[in-house]
Backbone as XML, in Angstrom:
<?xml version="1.0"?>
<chain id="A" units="angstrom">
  <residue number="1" name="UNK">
    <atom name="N" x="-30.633" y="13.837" z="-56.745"/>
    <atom name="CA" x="-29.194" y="13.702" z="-56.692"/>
    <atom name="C" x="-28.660" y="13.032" z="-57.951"/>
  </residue>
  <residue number="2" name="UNK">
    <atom name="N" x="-29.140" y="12.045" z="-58.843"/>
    <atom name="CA" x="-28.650" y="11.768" z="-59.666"/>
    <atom name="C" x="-28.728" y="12.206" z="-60.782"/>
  </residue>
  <residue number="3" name="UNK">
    <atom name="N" x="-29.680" y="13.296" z="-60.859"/>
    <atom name="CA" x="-28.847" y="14.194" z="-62.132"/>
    <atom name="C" x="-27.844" y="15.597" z="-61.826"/>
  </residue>
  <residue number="4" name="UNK">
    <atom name="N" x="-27.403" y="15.756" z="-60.961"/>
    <atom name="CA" x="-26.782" y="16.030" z="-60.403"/>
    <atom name="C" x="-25.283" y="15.188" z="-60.811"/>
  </residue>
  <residue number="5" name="UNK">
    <atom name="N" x="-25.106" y="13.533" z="-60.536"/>
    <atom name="CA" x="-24.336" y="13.064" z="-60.934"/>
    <atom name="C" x="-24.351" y="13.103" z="-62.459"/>
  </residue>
  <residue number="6" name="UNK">
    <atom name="N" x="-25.380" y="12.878" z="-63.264"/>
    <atom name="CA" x="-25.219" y="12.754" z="-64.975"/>
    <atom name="C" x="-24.815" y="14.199" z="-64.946"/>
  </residue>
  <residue number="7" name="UNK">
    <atom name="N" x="-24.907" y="15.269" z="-64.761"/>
    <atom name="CA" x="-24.524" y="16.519" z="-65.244"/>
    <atom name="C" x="-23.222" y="16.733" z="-65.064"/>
  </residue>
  <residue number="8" name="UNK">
    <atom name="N" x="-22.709" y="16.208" z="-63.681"/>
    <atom name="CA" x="-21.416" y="16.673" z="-63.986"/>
    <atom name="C" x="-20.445" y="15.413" z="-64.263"/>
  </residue>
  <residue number="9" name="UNK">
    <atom name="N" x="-20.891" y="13.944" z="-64.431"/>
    <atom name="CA" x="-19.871" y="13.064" z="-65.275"/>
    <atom name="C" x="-20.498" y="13.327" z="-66.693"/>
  </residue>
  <residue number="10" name="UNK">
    <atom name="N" x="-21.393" y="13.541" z="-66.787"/>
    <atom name="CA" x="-21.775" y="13.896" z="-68.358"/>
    <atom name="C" x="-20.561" y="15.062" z="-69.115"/>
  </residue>
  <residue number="11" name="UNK">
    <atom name="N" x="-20.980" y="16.641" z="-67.798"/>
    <atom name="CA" x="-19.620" y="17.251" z="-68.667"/>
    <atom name="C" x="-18.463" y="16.763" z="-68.576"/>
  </residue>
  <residue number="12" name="UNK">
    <atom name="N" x="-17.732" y="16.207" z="-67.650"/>
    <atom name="CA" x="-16.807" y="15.883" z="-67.846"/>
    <atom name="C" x="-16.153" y="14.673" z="-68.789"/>
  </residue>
  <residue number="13" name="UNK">
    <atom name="N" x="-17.357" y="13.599" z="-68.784"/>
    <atom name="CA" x="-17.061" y="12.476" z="-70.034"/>
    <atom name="C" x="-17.385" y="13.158" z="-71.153"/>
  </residue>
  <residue number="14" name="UNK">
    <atom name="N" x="-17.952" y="14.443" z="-71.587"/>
    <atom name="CA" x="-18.095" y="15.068" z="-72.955"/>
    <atom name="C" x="-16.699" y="16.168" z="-73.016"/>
  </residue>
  <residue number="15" name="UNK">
    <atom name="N" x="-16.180" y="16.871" z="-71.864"/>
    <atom name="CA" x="-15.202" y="17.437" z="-71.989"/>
    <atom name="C" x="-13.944" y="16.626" z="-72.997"/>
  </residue>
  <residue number="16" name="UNK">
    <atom name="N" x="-13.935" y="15.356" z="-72.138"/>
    <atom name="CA" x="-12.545" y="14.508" z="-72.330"/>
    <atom name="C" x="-12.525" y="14.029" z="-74.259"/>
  </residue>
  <residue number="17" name="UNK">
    <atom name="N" x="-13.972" y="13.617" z="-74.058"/>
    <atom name="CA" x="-14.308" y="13.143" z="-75.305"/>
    <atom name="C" x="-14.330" y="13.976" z="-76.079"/>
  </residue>
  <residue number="18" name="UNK">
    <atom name="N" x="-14.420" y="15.323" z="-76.179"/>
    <atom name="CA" x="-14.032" y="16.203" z="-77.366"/>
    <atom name="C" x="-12.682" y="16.783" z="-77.116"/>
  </residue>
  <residue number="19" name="UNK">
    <atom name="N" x="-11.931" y="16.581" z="-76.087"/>
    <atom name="CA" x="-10.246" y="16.454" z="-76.285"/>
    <atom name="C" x="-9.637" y="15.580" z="-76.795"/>
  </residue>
  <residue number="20" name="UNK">
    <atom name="N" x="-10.352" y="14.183" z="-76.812"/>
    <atom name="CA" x="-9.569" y="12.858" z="-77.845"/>
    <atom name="C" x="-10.038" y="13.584" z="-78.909"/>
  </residue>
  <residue number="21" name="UNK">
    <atom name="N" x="-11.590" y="13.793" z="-79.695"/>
    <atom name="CA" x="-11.725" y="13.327" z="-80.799"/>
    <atom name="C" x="-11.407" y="15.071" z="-81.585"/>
  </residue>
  <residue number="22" name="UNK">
    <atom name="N" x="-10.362" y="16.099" z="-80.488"/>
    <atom name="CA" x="-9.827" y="16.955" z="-81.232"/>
    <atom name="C" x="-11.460" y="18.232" z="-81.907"/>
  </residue>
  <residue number="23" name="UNK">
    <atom name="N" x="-12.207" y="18.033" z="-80.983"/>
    <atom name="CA" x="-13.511" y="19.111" z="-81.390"/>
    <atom name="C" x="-13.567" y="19.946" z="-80.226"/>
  </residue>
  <residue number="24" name="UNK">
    <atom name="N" x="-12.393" y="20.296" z="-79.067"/>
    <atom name="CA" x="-13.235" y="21.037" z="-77.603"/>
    <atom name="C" x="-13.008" y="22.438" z="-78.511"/>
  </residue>
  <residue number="25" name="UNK">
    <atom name="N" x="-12.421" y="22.921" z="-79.158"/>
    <atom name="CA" x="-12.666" y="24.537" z="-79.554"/>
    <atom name="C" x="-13.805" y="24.747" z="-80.336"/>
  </residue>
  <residue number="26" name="UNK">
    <atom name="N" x="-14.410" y="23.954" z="-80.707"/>
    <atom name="CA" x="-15.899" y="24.123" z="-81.367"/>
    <atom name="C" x="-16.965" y="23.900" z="-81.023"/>
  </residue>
  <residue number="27" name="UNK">
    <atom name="N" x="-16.663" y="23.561" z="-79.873"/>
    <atom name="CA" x="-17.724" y="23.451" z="-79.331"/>
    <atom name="C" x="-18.042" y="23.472" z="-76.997"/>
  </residue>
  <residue number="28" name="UNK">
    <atom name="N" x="-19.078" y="24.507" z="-76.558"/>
    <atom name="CA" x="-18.840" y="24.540" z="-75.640"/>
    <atom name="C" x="-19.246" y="23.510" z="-74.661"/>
  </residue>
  <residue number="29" name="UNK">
    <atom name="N" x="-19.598" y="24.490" z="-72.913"/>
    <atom name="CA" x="-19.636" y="23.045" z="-71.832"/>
    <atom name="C" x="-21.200" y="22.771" z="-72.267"/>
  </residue>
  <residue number="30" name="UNK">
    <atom name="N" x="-21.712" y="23.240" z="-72.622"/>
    <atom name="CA" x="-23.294" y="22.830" z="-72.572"/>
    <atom name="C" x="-23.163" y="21.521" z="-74.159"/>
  </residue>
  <residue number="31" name="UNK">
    <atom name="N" x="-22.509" y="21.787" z="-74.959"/>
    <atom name="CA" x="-22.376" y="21.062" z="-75.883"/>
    <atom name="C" x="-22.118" y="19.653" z="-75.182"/>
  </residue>
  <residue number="32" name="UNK">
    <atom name="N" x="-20.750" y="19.683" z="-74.348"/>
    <atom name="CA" x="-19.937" y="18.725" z="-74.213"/>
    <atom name="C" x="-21.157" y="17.884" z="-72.926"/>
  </residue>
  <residue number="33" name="UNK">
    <atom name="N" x="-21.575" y="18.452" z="-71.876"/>
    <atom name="CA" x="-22.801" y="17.934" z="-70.875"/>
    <atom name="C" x="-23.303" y="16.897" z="-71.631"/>
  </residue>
  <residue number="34" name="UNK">
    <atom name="N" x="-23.967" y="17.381" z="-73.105"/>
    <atom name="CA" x="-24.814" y="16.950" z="-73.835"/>
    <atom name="C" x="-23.995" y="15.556" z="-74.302"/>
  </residue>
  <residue number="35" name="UNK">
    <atom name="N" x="-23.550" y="15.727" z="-75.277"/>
    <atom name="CA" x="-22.620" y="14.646" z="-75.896"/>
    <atom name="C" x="-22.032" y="13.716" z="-74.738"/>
  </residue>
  <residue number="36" name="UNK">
    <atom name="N" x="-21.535" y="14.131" z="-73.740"/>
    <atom name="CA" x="-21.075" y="12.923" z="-72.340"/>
    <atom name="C" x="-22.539" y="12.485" z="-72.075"/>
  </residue>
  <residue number="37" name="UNK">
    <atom name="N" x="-23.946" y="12.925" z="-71.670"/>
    <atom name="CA" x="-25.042" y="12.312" z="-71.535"/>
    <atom name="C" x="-25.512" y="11.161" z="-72.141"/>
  </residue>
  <residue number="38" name="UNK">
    <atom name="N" x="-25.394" y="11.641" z="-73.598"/>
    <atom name="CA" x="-26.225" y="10.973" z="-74.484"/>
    <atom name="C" x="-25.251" y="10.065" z="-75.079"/>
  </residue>
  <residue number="39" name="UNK">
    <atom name="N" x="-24.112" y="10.050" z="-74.778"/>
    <atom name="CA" x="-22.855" y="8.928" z="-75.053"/>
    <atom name="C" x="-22.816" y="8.237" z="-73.834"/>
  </residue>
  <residue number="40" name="UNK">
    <atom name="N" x="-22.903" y="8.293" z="-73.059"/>
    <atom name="CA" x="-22.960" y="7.182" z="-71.628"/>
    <atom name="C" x="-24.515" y="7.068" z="-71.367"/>
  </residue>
  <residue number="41" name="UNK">
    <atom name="N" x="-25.521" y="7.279" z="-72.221"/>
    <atom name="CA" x="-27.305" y="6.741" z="-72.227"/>
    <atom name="C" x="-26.726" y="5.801" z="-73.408"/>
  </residue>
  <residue number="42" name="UNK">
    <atom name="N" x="-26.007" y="5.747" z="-74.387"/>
    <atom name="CA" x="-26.102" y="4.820" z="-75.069"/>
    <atom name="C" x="-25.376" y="4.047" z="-74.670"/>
  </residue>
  <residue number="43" name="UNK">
    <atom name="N" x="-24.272" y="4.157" z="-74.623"/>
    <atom name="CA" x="-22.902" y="3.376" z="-74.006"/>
    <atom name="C" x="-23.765" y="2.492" z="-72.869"/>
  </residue>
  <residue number="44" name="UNK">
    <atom name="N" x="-24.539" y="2.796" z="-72.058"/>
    <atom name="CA" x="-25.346" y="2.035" z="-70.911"/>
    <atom name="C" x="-26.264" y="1.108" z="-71.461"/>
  </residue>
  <residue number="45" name="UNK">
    <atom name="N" x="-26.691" y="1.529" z="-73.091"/>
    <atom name="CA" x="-27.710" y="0.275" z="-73.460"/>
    <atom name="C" x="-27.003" y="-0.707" z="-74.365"/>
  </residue>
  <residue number="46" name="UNK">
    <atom name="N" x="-26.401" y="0.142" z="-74.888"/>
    <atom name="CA" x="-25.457" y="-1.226" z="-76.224"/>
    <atom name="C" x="-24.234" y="-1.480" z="-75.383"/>
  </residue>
  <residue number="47" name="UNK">
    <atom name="N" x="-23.229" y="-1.097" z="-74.832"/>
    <atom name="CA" x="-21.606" y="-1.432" z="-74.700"/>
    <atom name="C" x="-21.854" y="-2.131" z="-73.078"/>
  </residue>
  <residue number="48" name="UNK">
    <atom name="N" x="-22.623" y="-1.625" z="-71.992"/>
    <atom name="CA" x="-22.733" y="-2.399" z="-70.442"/>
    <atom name="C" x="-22.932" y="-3.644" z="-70.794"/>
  </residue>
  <residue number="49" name="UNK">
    <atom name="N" x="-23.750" y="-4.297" z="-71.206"/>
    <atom name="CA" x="-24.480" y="-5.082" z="-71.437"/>
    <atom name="C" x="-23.617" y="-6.296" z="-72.043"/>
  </residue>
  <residue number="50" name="UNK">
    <atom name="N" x="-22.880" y="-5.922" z="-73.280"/>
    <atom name="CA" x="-21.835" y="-6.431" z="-74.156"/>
    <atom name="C" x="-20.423" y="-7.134" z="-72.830"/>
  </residue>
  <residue number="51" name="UNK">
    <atom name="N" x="-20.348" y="-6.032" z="-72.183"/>
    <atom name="CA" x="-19.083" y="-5.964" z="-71.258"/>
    <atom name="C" x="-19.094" y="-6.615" z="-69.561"/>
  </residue>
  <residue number="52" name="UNK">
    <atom name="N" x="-20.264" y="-6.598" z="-69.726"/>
    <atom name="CA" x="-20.993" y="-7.068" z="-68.072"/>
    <atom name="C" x="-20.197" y="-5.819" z="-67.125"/>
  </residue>
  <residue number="53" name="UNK">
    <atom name="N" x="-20.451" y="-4.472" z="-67.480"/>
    <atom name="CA" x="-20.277" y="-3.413" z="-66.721"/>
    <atom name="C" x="-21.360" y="-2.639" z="-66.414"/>
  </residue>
  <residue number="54" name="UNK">
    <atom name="N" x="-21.643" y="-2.065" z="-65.184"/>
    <atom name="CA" x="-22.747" y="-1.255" z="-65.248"/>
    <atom name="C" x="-23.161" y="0.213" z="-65.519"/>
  </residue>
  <residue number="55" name="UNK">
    <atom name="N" x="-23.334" y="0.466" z="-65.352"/>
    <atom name="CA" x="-23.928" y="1.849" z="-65.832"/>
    <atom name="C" x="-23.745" y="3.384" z="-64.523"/>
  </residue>
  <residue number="56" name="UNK">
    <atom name="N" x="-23.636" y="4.265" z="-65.015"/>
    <atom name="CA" x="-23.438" y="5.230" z="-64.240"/>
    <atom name="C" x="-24.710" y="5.416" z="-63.183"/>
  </residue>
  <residue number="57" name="UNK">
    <atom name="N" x="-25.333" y="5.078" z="-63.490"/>
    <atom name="CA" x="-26.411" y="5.197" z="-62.169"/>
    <atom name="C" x="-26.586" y="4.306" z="-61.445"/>
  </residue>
  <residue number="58" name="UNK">
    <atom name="N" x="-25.614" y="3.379" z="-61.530"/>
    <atom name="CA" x="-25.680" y="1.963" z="-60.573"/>
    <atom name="C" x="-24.321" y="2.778" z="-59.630"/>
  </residue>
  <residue number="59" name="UNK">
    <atom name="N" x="-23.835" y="3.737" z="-59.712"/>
    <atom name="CA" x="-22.165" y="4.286" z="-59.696"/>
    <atom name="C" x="-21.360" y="4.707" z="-60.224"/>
  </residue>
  <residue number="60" name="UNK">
    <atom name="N" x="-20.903" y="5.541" z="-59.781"/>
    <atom name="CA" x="-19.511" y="6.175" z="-60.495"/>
    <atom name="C" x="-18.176" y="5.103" z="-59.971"/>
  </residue>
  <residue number="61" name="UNK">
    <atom name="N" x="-18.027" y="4.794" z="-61.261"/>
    <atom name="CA" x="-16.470" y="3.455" z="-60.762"/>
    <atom name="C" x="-15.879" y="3.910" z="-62.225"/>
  </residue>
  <residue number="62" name="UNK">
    <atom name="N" x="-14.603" y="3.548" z="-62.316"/>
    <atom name="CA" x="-13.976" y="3.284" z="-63.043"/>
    <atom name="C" x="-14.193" y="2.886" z="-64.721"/>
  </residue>
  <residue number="63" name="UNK">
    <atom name="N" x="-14.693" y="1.938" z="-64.118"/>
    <atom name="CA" x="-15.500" y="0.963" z="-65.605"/>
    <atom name="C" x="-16.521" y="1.336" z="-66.250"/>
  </residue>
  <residue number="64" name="UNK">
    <atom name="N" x="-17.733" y="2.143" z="-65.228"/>
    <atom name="CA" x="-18.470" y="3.124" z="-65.856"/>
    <atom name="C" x="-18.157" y="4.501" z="-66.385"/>
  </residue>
  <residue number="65" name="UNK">
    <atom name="N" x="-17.131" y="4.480" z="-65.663"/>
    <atom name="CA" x="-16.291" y="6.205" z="-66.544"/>
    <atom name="C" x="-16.018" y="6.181" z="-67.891"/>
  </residue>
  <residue number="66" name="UNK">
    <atom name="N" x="-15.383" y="4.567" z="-68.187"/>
    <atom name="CA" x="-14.267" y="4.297" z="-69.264"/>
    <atom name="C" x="-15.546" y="3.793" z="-70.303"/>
  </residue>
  <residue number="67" name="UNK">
    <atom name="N" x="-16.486" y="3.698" z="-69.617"/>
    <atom name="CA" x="-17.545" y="2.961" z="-70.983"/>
    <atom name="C" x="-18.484" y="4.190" z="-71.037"/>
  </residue>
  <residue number="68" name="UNK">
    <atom name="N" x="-18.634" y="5.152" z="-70.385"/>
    <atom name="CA" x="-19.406" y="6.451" z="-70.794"/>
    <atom name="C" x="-18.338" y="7.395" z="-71.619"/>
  </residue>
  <residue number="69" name="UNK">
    <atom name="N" x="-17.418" y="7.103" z="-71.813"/>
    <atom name="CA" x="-16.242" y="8.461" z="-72.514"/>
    <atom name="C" x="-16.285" y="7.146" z="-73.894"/>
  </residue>
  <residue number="70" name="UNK">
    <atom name="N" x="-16.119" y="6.273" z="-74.211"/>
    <atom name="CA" x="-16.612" y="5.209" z="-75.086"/>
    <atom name="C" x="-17.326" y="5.560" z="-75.846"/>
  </residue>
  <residue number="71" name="UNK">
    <atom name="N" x="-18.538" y="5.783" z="-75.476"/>
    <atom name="CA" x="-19.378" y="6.090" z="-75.804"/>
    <atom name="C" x="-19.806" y="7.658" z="-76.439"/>
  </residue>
  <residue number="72" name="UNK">
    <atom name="N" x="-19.165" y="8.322" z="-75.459"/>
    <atom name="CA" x="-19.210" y="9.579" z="-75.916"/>
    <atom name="C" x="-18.364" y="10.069" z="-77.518"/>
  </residue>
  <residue number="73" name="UNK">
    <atom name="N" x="-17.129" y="9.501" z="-76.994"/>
    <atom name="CA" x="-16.373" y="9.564" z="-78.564"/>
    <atom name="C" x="-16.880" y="8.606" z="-79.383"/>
  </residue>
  <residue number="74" name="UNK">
    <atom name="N" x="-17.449" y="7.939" z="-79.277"/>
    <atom name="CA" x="-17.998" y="6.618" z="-80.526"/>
    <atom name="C" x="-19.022" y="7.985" z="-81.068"/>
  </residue>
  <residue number="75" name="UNK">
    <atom name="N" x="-20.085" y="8.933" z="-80.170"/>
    <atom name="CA" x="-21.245" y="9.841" z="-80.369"/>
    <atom name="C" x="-20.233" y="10.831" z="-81.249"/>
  </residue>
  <residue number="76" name="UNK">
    <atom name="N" x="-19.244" y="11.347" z="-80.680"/>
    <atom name="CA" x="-18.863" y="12.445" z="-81.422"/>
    <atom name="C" x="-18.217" y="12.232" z="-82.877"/>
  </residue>
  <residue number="77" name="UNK">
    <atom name="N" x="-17.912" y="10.992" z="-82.975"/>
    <atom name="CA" x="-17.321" y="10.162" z="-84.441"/>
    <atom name="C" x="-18.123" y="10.098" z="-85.326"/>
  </residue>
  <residue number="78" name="UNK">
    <atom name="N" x="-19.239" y="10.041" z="-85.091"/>
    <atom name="CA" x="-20.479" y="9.814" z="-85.922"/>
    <atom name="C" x="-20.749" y="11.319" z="-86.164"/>
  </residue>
  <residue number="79" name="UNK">
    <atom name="N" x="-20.879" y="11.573" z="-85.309"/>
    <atom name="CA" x="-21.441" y="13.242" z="-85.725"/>
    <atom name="C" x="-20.183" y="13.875" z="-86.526"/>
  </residue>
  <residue number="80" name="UNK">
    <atom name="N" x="-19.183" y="13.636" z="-86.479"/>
    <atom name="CA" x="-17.678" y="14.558" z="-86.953"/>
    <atom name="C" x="-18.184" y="13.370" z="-88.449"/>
  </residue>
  <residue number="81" name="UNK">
    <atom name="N" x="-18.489" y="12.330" z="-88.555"/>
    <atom name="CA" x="-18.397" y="11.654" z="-89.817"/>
    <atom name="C" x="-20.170" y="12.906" z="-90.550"/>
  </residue>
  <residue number="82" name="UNK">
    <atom name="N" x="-20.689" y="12.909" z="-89.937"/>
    <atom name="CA" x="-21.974" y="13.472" z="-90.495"/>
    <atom name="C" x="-22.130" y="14.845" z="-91.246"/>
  </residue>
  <residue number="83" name="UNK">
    <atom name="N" x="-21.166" y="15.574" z="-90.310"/>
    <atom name="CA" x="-20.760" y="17.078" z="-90.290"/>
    <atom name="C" x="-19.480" y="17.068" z="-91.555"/>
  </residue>
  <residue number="84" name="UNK">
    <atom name="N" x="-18.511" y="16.152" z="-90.998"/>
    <atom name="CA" x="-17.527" y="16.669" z="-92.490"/>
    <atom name="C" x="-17.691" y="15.708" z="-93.695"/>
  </residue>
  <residue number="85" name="UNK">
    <atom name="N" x="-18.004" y="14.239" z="-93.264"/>
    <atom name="CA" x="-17.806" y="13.890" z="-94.013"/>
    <atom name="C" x="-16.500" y="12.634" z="-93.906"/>
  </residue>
  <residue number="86" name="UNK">
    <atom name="N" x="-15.630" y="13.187" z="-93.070"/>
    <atom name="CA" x="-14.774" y="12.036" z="-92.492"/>
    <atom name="C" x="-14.610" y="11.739" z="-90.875"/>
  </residue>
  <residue number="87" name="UNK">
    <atom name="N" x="-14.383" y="10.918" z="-90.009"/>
    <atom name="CA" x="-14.548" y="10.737" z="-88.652"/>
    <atom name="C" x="-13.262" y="11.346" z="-88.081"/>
  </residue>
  <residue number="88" name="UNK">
    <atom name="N" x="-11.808" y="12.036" z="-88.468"/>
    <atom name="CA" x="-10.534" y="12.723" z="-88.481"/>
    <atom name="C" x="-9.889" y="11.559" z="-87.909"/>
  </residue>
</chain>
């Protein structure tokens, strides 16, 4: 069951996060799964910790939503800085 939950707050914290950081036409849902995953796996080791919030597998709340989409756009900033050259 709980990847089940990472798959679909993953796409959806990678959806949102490539609507802030202005990349959802370049990229699709399997992209965005990815990038919400691996932005709320990091967001759970560096930013929870920092914040005394927990992590998406302790729950889906609020505070773990807002620190996995965090995370996700902090992931896609880096990569948009890697790829062009500037973070937009």
């Amino acid at each position: 069951m709980g990847i089940l939950v990472w798959l679909i707050v993953g796409g959806v914290v990678g959806w949102l996060a490539s609507i802030i950081m202005r990349t959802n036409a370049q990229q699709g849902i399997l992209l965005n799964i990815i990038v919400g995953i691996v932005g709320a796996f990091l967001a759970g080791l560096i930013i929870s910790p920092l914040i005394g919030v927990g992590t998406i597998n302790e729950g889906v709340t609020i505070g773990t939503f807002l620190v996995s989409l965090v995370g996700a756009v902090i992931l896609l900033a880096i990569v948009n800085l890697f790829r062009r050259g500037t973070v937009r």
